[in-house]
C-alpha positions in Angstrom: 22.4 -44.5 -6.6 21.1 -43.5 -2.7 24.1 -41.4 -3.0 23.3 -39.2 -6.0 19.1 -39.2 -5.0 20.3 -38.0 -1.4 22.3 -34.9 -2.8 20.5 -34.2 -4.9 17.5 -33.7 -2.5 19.8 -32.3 0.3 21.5 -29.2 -1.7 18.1 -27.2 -2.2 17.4 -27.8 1.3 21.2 -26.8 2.6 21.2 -23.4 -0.3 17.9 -22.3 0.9 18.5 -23.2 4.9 21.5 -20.7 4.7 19.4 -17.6 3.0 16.6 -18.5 5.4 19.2 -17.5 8.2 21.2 -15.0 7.1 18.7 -12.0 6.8 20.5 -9.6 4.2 19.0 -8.1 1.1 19.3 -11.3 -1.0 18.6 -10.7 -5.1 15.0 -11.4 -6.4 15.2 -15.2 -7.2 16.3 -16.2 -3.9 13.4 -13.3 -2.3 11.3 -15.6 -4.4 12.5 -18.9 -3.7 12.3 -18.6 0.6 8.5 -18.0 0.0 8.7 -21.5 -0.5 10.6 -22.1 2.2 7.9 -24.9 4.0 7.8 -27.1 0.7 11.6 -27.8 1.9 10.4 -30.3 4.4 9.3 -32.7 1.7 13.1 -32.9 -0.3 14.5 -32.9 3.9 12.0 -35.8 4.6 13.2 -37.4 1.5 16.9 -37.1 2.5 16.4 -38.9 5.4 14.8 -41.6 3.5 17.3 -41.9 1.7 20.0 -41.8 3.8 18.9 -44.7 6.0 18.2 -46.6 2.6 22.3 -46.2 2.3 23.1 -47.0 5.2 25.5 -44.2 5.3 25.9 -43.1 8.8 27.5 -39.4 7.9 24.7 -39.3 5.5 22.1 -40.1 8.3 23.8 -37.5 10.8 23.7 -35.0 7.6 20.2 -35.9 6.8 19.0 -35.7 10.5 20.8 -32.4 10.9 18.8 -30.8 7.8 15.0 -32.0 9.2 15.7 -30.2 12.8 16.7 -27.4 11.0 13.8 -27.5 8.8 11.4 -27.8 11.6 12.8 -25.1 13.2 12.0 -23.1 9.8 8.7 -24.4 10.3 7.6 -24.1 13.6 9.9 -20.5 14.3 10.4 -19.5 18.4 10.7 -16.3 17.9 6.4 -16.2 17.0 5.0 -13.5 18.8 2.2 -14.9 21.1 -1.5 -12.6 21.2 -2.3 -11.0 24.4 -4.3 -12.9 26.6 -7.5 -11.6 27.7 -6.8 -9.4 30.9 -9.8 -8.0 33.0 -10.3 -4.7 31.1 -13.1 -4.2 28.8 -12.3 -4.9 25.3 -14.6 -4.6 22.3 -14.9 -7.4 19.5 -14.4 -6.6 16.2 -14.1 -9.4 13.6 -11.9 -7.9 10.5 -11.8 -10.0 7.3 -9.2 -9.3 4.5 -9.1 -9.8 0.4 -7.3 -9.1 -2.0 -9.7 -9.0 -5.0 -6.9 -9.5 -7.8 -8.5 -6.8 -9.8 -12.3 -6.4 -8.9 -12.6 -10.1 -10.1 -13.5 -11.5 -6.8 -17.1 -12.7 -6.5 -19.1 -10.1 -4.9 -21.6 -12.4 -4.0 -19.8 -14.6 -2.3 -17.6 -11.7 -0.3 -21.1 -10.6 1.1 -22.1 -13.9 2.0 -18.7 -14.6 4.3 -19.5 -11.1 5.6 -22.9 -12.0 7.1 -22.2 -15.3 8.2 -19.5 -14.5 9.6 -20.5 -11.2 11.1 -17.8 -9.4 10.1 -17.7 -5.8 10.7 -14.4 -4.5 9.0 -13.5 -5.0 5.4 -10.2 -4.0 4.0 -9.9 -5.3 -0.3 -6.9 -4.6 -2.2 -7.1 -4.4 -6.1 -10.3 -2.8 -5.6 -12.2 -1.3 -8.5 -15.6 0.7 -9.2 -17.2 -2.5 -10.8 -16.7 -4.1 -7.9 -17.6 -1.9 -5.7 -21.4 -1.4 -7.7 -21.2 -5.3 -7.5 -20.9 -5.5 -3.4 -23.7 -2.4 -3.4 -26.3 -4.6 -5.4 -25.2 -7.6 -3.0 -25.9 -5.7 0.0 -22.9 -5.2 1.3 -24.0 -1.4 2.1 -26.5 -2.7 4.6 -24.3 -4.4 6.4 -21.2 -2.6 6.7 -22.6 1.4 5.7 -19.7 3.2 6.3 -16.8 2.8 3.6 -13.4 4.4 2.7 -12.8 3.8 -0.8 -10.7 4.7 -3.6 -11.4 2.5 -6.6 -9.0 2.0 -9.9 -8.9 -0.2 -12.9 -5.2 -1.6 -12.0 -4.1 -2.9 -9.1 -3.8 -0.2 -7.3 -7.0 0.3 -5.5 -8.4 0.0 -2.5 -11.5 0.2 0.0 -12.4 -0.2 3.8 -15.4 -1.0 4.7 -17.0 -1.0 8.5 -19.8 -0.9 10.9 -18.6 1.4 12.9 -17.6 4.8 12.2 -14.0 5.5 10.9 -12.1 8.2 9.3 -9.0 8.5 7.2 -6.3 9.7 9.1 -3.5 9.1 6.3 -1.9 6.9 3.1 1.4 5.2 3.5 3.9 7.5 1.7 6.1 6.4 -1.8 4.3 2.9 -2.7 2.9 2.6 -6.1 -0.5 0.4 -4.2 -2.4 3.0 -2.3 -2.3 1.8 1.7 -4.7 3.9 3.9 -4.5 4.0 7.2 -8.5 4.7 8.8 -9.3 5.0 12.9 -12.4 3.0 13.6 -14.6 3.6 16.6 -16.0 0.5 17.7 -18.2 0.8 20.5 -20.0 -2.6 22.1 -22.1 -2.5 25.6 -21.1 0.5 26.4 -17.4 -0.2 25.6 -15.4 2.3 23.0 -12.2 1.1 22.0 -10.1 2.9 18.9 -8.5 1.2 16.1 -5.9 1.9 13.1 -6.2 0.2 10.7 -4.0 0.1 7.4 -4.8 -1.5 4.4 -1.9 -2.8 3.4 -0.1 -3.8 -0.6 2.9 -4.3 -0.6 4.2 -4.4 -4.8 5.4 -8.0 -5.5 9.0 -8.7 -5.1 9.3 -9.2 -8.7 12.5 -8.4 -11.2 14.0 -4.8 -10.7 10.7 -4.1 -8.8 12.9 -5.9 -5.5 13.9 -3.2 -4.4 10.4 -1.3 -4.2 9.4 -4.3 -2.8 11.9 -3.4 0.5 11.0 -0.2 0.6 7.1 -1.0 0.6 7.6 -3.1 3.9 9.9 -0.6 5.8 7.3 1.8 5.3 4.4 -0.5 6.4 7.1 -1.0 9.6 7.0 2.5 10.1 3.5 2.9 10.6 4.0 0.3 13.5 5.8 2.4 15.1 3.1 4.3 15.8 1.2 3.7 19.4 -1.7 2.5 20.1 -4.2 -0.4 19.0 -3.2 -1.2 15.5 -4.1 -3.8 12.7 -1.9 -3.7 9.7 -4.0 -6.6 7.2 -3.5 -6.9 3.8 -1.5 -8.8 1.0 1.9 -8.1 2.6 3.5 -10.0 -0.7 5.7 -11.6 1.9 6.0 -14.7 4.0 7.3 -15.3 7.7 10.5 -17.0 6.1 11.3 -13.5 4.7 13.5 -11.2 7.2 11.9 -8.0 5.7 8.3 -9.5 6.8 9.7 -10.7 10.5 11.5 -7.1 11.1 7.9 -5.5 10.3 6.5 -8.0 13.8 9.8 -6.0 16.3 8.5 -2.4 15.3 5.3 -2.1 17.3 5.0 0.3 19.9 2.9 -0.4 22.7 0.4 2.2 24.5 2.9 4.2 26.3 5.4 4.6 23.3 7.9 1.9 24.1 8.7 -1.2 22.0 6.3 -3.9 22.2 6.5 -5.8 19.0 3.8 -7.0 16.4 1.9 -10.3 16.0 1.0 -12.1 13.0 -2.4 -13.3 14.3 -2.6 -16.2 11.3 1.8 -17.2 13.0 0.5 -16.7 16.6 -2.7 -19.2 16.0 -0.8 -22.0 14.5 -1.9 -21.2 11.1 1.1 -20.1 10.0 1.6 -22.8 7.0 -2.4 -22.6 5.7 -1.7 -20.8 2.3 -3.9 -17.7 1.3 -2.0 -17.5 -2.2 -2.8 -18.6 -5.3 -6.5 -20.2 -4.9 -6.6 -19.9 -8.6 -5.6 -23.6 -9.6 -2.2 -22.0 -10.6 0.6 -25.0 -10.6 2.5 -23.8 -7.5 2.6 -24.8 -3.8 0.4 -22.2 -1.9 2.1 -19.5 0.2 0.9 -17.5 3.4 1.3 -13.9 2.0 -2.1 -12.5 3.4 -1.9 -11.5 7.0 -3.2 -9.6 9.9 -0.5 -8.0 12.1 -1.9 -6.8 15.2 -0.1 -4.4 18.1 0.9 -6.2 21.0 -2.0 -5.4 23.1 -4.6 -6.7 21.3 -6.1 -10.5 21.6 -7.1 -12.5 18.7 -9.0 -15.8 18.1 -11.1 -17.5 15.4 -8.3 -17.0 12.4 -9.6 -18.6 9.3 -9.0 -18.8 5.7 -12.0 -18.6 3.3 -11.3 -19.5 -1.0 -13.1 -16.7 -2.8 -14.2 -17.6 -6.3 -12.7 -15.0 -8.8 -9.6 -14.0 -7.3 -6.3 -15.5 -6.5 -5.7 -14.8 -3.1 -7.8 -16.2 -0.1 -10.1 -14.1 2.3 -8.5 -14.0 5.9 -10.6 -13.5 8.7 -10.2 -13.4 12.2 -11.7 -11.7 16.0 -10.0 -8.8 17.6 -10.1 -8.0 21.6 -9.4 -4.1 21.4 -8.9 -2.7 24.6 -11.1 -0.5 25.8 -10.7 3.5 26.6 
């Protein structure tokens, strides 16, 4: 009986180790399945159980084999690290990220983690006029004045809201979610420091929609390219476990132009298994598919995850050190 119970909670674990390491362009199921990819350690852990249970030494050896792989699934070395703080002045600038699955998010509640949080840059995804009235009568104008919206009634809408001035400086071509990229001018003591920002929504990697789905990220990786002090945060629709996601993080540029690399502030602050999707009470194992993605140059601290009544996906929040000059 230890026999059967072992393999049968060691083949998910070997099928789904083998896409997790072999980054090609694998069919929608299996894009599907690796979000899952940390849930794995539960049928590993059990295999070892198992195994022992047996007393089957090849089992045990198989068995132990599977756990380090699956911790090295978990806990990845290739996670890009945040900059540390160097001597230059830097301006802080807490950002916060939601997705607000279709204006349903509670505006009340969005305000509220704004103020007590003192966040002064807003990016929402699924963003809708109703919504936007909603966060007007909450006070959310008062707070953060300047904005960069464009509202819809489907899921493709979006809005930016700040403190500091900003200004759109372009849309992410050929995606069906509207993705604006806005430079921010924060300016603290005396310290001005410029920021891109893009909002980013990547379509769902969902039936013959896959392929989009490929083509939404590569494009988000071409805005990384880009130098400068960057943010790309937003509902990225993709996990660490996915190649697609990780080849986004080696596409940074740094200051001068060269390659610098990315970092996913929520990956770099050990955070990278606290799930931002669904918060809805659905009957699935929570994913990370919300995530700020900062250039190379700029610290970050303070990541958290906030549940937002309304809406599916979590708010994401965390503190930016943006160089100076």
């Amino acid at each position: 009986m230890f026999r059967w119970l072992w393999l049968l909670a060691t083949v998910p674990v070997v099928a789904l180790s083998v896409f997790r390491a072999i980054p090609a362009e694998w069919p929608v199921l299996v894009v599907q399945l690796l979000s899952f990819t940390p849930w794995l350690a539960v049928p590993a852990a059990a295999a070892l159980i198992l195994a022992f249970l047996g007393r089957s030494r090849w089992r045990q050896a198989a068995a132990v084999v599977l756990v380090v792989c699956h911790v090295f699934w978990l806990f990845p070395l290739d996670t890009a690290r945040p900059a540390a703080a160097a001597g230059r002045p830097a301006v802080q600038l807490k950002v916060m990220n939601l997705n607000s699955e279709f204006g349903q998010a509670d505006a009340r509640e969005i305000v509220r983690l704004v103020r007590d949080n003192g966040v002064a840059l807003l990016a929402i995804q699924e963003h809708t006029q109703g919504l936007q009235d909603q966060l007007s009568a909450a006070g959310l104008d008062l707070l953060l004045p300047n904005r960069i919206s464009e509202p819809t009634n489907d899921a493709g809408g979006s809005a930016v809201y700040s403190r500091h001035p900003m200004e759109l400086v372009g849309v992410v071509p050929n995606t069906p979610f509207r993705m604006p990229t806005v430079r921010v001018t924060a300016e603290s003591g005396g310290a001005v420091a410029m920021l891109e920002v893009t909002s980013v929504h990547v379509l769902p990697p969902v039936d013959v929609r896959v392929a989009q789905w490929r083509s939404d990220l590569a494009a988000v990786g071409r805005v990384a390219e880009r130098p400068g002090n960057r943010l790309l945060i937003g509902d990225f629709n993709a996990t660490y476990d996915h190649a697609e996601f990780r080849e986004i993080l080696t596409r940074g540029a740094g200051s001068d132009g060269e390659a610098a690399g990315l970092v996913d502030v929520g990956a770099a602050s050990g955070s990278r298994l606290v799930p931002t999707w669904p918060m809805d009470g659905q009957l699935l194992p929570g994913i990370t598919i919300d995530h700020l993605v900062t250039s190379h140059g700029l610290a970050s601290s303070g990541y958290e995850v906030h549940r937002v009544p309304g809406t599916d996906h979590a708010a994401v929040l965390a503190t930016l050190a943006i160089p100076a000059g």
